[in-house]
Backbone as XML, in Angstrom:
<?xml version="1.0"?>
<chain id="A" units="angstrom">
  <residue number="1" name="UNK">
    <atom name="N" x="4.366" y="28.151" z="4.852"/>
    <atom name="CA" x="4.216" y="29.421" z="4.212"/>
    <atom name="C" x="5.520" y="30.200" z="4.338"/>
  </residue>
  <residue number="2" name="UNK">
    <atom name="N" x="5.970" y="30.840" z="3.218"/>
    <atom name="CA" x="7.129" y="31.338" z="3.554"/>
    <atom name="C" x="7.193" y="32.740" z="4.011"/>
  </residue>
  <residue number="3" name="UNK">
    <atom name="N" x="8.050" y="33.125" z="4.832"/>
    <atom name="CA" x="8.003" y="34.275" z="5.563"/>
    <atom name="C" x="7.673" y="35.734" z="4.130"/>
  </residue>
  <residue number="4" name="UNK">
    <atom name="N" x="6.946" y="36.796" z="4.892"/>
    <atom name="CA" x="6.761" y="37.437" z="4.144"/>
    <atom name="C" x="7.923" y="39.113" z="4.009"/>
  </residue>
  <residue number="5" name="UNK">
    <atom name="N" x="8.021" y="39.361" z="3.189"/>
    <atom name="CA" x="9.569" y="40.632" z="3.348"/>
    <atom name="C" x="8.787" y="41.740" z="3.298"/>
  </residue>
  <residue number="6" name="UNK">
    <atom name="N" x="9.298" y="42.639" z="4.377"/>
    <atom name="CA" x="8.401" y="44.007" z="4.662"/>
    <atom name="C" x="8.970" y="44.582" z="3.408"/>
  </residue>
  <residue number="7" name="UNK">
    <atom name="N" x="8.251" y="45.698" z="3.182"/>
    <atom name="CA" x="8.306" y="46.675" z="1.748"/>
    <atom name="C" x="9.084" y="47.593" z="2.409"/>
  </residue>
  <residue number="8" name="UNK">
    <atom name="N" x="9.423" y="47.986" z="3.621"/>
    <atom name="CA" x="10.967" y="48.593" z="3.991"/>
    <atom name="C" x="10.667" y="48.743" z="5.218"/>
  </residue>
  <residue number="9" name="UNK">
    <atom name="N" x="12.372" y="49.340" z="5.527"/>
    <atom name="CA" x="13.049" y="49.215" z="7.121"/>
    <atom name="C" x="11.792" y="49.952" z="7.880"/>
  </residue>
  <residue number="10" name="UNK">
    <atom name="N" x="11.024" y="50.510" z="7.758"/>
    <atom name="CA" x="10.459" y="50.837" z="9.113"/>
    <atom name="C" x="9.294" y="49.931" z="9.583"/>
  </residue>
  <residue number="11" name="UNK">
    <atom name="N" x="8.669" y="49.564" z="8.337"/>
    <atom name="CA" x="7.652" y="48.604" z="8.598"/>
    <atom name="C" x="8.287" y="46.961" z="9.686"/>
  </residue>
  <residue number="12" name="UNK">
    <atom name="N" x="9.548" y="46.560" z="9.173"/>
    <atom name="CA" x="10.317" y="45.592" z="9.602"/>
    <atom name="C" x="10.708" y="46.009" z="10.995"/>
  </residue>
  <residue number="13" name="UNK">
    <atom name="N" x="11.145" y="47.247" z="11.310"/>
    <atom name="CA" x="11.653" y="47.895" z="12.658"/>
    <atom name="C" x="10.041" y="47.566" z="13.766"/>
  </residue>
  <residue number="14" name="UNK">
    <atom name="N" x="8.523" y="47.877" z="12.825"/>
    <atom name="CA" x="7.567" y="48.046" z="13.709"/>
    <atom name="C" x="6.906" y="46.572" z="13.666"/>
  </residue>
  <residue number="15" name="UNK">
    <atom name="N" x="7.650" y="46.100" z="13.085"/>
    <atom name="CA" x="7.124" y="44.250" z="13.191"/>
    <atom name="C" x="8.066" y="43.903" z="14.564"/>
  </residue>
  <residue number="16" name="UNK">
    <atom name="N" x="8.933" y="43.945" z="14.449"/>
    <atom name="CA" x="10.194" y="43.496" z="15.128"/>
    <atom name="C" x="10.080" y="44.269" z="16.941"/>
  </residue>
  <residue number="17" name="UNK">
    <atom name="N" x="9.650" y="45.574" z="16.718"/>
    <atom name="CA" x="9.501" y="46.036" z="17.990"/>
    <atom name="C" x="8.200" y="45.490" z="18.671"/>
  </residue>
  <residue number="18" name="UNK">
    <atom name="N" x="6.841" y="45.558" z="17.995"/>
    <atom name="CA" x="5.225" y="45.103" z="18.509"/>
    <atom name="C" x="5.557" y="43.564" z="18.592"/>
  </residue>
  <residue number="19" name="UNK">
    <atom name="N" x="6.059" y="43.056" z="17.551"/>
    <atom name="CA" x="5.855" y="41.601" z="18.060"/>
    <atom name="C" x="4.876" y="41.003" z="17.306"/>
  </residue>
  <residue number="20" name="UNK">
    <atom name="N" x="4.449" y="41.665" z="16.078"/>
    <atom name="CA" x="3.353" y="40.761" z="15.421"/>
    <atom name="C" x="3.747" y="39.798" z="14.537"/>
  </residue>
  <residue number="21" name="UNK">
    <atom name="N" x="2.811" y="39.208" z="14.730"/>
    <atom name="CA" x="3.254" y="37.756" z="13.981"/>
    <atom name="C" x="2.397" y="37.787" z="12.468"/>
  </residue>
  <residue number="22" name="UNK">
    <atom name="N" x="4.066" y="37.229" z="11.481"/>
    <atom name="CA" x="3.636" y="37.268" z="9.768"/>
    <atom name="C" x="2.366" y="37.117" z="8.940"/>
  </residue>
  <residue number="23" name="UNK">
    <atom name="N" x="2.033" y="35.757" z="10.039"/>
    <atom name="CA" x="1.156" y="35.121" z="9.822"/>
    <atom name="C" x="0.079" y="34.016" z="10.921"/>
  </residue>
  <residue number="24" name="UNK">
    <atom name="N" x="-0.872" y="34.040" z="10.206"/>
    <atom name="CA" x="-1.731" y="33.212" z="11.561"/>
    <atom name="C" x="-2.147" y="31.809" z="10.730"/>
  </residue>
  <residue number="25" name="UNK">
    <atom name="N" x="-1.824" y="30.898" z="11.143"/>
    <atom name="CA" x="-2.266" y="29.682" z="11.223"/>
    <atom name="C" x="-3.293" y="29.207" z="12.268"/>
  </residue>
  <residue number="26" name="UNK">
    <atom name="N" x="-4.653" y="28.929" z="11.719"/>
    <atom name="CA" x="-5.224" y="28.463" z="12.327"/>
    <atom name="C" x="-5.269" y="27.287" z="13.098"/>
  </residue>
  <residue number="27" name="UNK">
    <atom name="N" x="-4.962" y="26.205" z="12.474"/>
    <atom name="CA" x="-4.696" y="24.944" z="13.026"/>
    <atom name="C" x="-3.193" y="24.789" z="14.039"/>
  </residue>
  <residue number="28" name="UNK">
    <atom name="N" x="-2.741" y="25.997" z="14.301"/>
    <atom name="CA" x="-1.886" y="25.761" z="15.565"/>
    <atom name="C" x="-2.729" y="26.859" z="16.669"/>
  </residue>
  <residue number="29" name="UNK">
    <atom name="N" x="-3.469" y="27.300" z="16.541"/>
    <atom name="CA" x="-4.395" y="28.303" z="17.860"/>
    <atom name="C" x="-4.901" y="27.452" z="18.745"/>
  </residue>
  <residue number="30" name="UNK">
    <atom name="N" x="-5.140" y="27.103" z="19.783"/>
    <atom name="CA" x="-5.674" y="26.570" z="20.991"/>
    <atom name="C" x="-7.278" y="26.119" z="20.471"/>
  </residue>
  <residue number="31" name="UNK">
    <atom name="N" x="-7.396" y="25.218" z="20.926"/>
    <atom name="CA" x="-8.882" y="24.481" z="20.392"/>
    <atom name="C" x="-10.227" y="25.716" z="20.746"/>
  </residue>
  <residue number="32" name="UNK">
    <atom name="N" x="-9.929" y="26.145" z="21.857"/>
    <atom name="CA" x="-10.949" y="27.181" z="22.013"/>
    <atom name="C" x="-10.995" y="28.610" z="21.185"/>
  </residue>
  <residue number="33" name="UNK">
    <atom name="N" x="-10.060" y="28.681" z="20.467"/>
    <atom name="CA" x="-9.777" y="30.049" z="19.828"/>
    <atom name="C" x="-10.227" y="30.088" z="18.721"/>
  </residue>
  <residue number="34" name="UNK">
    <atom name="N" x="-9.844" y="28.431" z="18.530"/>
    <atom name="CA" x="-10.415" y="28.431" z="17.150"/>
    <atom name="C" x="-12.291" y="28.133" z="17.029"/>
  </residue>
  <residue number="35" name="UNK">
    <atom name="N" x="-12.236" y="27.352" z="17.540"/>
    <atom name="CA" x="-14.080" y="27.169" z="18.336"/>
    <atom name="C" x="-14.726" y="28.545" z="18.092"/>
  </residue>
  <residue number="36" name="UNK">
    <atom name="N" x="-14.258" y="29.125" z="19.030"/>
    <atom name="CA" x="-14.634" y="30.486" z="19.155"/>
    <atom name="C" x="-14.456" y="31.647" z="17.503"/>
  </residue>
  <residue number="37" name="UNK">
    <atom name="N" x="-13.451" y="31.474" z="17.228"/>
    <atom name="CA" x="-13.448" y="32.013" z="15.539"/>
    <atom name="C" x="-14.627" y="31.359" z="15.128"/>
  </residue>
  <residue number="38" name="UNK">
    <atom name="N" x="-14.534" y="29.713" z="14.645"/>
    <atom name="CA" x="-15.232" y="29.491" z="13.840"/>
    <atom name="C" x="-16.949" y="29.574" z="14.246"/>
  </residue>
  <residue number="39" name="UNK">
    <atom name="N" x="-17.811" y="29.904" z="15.464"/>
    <atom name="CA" x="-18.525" y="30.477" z="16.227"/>
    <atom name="C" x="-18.737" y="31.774" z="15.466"/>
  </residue>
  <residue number="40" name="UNK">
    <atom name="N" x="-17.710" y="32.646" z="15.421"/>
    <atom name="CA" x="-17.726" y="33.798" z="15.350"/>
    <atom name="C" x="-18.380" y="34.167" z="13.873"/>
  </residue>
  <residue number="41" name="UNK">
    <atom name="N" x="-17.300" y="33.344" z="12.597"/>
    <atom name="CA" x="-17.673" y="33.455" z="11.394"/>
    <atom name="C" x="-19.236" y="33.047" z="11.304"/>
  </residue>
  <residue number="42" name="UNK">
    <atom name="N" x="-19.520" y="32.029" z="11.464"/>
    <atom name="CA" x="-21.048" y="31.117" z="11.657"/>
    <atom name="C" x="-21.971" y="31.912" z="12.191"/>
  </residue>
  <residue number="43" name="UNK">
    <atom name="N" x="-21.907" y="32.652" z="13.078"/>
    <atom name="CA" x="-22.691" y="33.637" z="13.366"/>
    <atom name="C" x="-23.071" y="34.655" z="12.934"/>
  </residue>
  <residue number="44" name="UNK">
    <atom name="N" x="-21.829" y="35.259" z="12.279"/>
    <atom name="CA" x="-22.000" y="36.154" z="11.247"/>
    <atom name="C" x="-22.915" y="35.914" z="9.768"/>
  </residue>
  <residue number="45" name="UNK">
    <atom name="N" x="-22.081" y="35.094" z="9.548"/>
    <atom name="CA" x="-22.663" y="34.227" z="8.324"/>
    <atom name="C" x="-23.905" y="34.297" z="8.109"/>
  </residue>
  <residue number="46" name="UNK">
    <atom name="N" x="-24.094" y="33.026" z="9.458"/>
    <atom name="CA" x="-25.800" y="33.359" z="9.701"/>
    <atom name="C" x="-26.611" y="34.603" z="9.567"/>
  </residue>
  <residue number="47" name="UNK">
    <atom name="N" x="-26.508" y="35.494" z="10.539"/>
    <atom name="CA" x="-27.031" y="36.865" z="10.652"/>
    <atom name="C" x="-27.431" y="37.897" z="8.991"/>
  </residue>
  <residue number="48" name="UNK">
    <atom name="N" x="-25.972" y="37.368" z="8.151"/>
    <atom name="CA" x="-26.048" y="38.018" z="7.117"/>
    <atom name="C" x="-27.291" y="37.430" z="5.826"/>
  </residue>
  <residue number="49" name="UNK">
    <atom name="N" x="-27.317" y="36.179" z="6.043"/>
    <atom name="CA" x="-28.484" y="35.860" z="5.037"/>
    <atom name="C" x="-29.721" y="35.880" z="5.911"/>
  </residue>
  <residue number="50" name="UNK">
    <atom name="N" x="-29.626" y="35.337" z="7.203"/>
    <atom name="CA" x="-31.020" y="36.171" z="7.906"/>
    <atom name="C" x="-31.824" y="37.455" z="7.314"/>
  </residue>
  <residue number="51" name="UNK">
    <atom name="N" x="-30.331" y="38.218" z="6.910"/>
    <atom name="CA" x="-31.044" y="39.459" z="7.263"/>
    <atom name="C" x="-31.641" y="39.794" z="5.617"/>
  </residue>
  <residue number="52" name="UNK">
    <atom name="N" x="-30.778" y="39.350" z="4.650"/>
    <atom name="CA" x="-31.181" y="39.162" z="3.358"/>
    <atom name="C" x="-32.319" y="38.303" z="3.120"/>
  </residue>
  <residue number="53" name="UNK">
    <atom name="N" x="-32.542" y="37.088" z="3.287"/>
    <atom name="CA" x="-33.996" y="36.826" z="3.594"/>
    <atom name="C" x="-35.074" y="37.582" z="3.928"/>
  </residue>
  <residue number="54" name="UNK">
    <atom name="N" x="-34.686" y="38.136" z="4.995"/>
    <atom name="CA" x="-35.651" y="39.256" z="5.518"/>
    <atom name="C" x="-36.113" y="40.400" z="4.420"/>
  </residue>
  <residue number="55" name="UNK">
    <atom name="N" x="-34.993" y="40.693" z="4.147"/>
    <atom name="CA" x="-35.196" y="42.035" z="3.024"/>
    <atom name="C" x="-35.931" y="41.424" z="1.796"/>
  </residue>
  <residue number="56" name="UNK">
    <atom name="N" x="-35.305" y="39.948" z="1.848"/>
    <atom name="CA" x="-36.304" y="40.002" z="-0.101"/>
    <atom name="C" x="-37.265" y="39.265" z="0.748"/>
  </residue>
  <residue number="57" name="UNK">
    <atom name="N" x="-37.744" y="38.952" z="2.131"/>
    <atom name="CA" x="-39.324" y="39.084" z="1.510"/>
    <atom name="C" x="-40.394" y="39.966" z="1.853"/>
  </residue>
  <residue number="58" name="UNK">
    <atom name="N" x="-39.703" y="40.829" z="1.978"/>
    <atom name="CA" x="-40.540" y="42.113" z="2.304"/>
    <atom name="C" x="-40.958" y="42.663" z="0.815"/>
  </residue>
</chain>
């Protein structure tokens, strides 16, 4: 992925000072991080048509 160009100097100054990173690649995160994300989404996921189920059959 190619690096992305801040829309100006201060945004680039507050990348550069915090330390955040451009971008996140999943498939380089630690096996548990990602576990845990994909946990996270799935759960959600779940919960959300749970809850829509619920509603249409009421």
């Amino acid at each position: 992925m190619p690096e992305k160009k801040p829309f100006n100097d201060a945004v680039a100054h507050m990348q550069n000072i915090e330390g955040a990173p451009s971008s996140i690649e999943v498939k380089k995160l630690p096996r548990l991080l990602r576990y845990f994300g994909y946990f996270m989404a799935g759960f959600f996921g779940l919960s959300l048509l749970m809850i829509l189920i619920g509603i249409s059959i009421q």
